[in-house]
C-alpha positions as CSV (number, residue, x, y, z in Angstrom):
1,X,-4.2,44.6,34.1
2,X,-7.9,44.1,35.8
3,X,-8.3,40.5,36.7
4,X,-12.4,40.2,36.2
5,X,-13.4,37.7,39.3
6,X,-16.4,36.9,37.0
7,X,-14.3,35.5,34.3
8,X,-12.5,33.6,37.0
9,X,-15.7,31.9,38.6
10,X,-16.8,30.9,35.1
11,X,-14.1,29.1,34.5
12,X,-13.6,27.8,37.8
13,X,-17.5,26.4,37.4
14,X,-16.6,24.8,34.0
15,X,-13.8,23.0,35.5
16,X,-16.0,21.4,38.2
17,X,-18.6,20.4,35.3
18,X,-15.7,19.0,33.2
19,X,-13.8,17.2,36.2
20,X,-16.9,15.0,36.8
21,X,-16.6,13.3,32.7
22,X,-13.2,13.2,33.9
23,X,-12.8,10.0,35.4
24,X,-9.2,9.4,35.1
25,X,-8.4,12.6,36.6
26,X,-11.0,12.7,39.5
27,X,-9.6,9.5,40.9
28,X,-6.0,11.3,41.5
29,X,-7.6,13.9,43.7
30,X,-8.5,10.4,46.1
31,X,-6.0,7.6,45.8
32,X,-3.6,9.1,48.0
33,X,-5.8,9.5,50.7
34,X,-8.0,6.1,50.3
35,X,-4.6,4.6,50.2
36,X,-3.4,6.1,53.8
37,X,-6.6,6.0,55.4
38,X,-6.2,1.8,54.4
39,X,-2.8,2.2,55.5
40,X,-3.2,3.9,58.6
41,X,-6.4,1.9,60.2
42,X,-4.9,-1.8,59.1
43,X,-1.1,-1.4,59.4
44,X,-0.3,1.5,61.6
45,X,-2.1,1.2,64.5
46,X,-0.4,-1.9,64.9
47,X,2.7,-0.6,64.6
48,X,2.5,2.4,65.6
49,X,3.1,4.3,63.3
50,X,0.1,6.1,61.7
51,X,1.8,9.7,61.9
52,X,4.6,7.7,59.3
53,X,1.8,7.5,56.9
54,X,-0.1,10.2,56.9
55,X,2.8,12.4,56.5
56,X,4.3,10.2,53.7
57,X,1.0,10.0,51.7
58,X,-0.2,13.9,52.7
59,X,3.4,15.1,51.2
60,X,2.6,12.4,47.5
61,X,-1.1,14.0,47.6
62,X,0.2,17.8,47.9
63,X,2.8,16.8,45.1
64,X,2.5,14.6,42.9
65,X,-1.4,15.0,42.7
66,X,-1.4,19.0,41.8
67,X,1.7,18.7,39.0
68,X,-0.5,15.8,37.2
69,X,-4.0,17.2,37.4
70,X,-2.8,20.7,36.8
71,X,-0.5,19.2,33.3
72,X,-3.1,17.2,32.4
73,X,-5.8,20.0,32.3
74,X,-3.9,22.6,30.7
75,X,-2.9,20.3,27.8
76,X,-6.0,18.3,27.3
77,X,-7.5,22.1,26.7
78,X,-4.6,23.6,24.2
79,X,-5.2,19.8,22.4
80,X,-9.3,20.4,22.0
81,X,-8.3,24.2,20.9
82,X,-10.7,25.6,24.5
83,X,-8.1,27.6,25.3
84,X,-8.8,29.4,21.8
85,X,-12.3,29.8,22.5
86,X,-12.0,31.3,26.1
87,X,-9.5,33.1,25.2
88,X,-12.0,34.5,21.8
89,X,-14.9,35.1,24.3
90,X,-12.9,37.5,26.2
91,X,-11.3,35.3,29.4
92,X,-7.8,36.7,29.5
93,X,-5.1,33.8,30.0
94,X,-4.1,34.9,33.7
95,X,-7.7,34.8,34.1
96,X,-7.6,31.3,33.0
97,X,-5.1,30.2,34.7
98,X,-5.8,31.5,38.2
99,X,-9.1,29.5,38.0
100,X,-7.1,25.9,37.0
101,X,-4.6,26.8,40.0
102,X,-7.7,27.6,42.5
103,X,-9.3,24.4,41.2
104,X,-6.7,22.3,41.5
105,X,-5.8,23.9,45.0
106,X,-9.6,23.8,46.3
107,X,-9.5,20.1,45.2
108,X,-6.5,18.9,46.4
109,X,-6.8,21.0,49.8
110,X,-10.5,19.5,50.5
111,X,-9.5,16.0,49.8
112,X,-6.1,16.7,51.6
113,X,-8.0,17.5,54.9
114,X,-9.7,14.0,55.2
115,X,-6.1,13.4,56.4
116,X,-7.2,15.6,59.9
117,X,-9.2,12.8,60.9
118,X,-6.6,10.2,60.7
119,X,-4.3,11.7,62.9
120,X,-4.4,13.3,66.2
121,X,-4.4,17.0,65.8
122,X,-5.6,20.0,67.9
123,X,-6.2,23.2,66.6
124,X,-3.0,24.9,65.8
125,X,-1.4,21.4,64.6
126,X,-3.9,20.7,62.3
127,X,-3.9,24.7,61.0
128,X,0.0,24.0,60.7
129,X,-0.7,20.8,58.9
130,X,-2.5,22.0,56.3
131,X,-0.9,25.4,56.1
132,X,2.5,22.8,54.5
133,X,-0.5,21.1,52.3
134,X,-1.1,24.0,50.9
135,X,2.6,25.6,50.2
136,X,3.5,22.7,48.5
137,X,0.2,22.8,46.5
138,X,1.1,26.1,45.3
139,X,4.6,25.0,44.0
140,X,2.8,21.7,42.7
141,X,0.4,24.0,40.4
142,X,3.1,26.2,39.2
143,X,5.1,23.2,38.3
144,X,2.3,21.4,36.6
145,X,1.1,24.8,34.7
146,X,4.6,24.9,33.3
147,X,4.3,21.3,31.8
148,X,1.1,21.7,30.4
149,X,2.6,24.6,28.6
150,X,5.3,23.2,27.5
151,X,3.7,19.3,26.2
152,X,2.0,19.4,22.7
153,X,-0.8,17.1,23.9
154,X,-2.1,15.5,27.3
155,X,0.1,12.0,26.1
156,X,3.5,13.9,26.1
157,X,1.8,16.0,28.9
158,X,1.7,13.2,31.5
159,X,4.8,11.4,30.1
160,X,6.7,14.6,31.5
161,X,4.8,15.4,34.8
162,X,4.4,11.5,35.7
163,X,7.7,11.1,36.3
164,X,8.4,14.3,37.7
165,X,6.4,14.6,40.2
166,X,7.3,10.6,41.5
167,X,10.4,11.5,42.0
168,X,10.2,14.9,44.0
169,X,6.9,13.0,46.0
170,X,8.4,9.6,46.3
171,X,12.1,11.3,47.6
172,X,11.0,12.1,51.1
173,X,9.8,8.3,51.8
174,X,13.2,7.0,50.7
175,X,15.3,9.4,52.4
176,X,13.7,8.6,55.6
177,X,15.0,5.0,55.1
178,X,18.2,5.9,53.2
179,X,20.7,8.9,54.8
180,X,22.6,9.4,51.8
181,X,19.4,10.2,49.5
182,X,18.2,12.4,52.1
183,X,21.4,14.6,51.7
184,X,20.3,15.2,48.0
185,X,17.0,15.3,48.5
186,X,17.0,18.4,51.2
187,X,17.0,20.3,48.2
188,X,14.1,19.6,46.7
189,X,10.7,20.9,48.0
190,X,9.2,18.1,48.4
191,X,11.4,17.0,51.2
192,X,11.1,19.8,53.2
193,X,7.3,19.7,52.8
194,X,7.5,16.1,53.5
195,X,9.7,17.0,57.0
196,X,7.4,19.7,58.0
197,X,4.0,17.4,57.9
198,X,5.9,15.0,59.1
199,X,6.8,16.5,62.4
200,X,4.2,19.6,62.3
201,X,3.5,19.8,65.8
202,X,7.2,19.9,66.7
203,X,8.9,21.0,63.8
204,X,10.5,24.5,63.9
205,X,10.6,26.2,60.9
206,X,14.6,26.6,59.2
207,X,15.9,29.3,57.0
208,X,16.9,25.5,54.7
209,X,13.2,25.0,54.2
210,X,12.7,29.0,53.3
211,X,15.2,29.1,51.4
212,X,14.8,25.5,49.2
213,X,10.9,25.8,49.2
214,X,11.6,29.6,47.5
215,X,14.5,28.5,45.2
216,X,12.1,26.0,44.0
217,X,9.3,27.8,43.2
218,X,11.2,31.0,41.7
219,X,12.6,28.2,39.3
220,X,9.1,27.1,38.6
221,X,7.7,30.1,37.9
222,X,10.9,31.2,35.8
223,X,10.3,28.3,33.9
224,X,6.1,28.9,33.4
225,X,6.8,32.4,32.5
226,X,9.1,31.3,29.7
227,X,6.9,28.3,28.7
228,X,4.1,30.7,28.0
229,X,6.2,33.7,26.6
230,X,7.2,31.4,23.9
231,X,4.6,28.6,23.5
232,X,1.3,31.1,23.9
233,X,-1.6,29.3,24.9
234,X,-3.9,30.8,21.7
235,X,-1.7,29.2,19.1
C-alpha cells in the first residue's frame, strides 16, 4: 500500500488549524509543563529536588497527555462524520492516522522539551531524555488511537482514556513513595518510562524495561488493530 506523504501533510496542516479552535485540548499539550516549571523554580530548588519533578511531570506529559489528545481527536472526528469526508476525498485511513500520531507526537515532543531547560542536562543526557519522551509518546498514541476507535463519541471517548491514562501516568509518582505499588506497577510502561527520565544520566537500560515497554505496546496495537478491523472508521 503507497502511503501518499501529501495526503499525510494535508492532514497534518488541518490538525494544526483545528487545534487552535480547540481550546480544551491545546491546554493539555502545556499543563504538565507550566505545572513543573512552577514546581521546580518555587519548591524544588529549595529542596532540592527539581530532578524529582521534572521526571515525575515529563513521564504524566509523555502519558497521559498523548492517550487524551490522541482519543479525543479521533472521536470528536468519527462524531462530526470528517473521517467520512477524508476518507471520500481520497486520504486512506493509515494516511489519516499517521498524520494524528505525528501531530500529537510533534506537539507533545516540542512542548516536552521546555523540560531541557529546567534541568541540568548536557548533550547526551538531554538526547537520552527526550529519546524516553518520545518512546513513551509512541505507546501513548497507539493507546489513545485505540480508544478513540473504540468510544462512540468524544464524551465516552475521554470517560475511557481519562482514567486510563491517570493511572498508568500517576503510578510512577506513587510507587516512588510506596514499595509495594511499585512491585505492580514495574509492569506497566509508564513506570519504566518514568524510571528511565528519572535517572537518565545514570540509568542503564534493563532487558525489564525492553521487555514491559514491548509487551505493552504489542497489546496496544493488538487492541487498535482490532478496534478498527471491527469498528471502521467510515461507518
Amino acid at each position: 500500500m503507497n502511503i501518499r506523504i501529501s495526503h499525510i501533510g494535508a492532514v497534518f496542516s488541518k490538525q494544526c488549524k483545528d487545534i487552535l479552535k480547540n481550546t480544551q485540548v491545546l491546554v493539555l499539550f502545556f499543563v504538565y509543563p507550566l505545572v513543573a516549571l512552577v514546581l521546580t523554580t518555587s519548591v524544588g530548588q529549595q529542596l532540592g529536588e527539581t530532578d524529582f519533578f521534572i521526571s515525575i511531570f515529563a513521564t504524566m506529559h509523555a502519558v497521559f497527555t498523548p492517550v487524551v489528545v490522541t482519543a479525543s481527536i479521533i472521536s470528536e472526528e468519527k462524531e462530526k462524520n470528517t473521517l467520512r469526508v477524508l476518507i471520500m476525498s481520497g486520504i486512506r485511513p493509515v494516511e489519516y492516522l499517521a498524520s494524528i500520531g505525528g501531530f500529537v507526537f510533534f506537539c507533545t515532543m516540542l512542548t516536552g522539551s521546555s523540560y531541557l531547560t529546567m534541568g541540568n542536562y548536557n548533550v547526551k543526557t538531554g538526547a537520552e531524555f527526550m529519546l524516553c519522551m518520545s518512546i513513551g509518546c509512541i505507546c501513548s498514541i497507539v493507546l489513545g488511537l485505540a480508544i478513540g476507535g473504540f468510544a462512540k463519541n468524544s464524551m465516552s471517548a475521554n470517560a475511557i482514556a481519562v482514567p486510563i491514562s491517570m493511572v498508568i501516568s500517576f503510578l510512577p509518582m506513587i510507587a516512588y513513595f510506596n514499595e509495594k505499588i511499585g512491585k505492580v506497577s514495574k509492569y506497566i510502561y509508564g513506570q519504566q518510562i518514568g524510571n528511565f527520565i528519572q535517572n537518565s544520566s545514570s540509568y542503564h537500560l534493563t532487558w525489564e524495561t525492553v521487555l514491559v515497554v514491548s509487551l505493552n505496546f504489542l497489546l496496544f496495537l493488538i487492541t487498535f488493530i482490532i478496534v478498527f478491523r471491527y469498528n471502521r472508521m467510515e461507518d
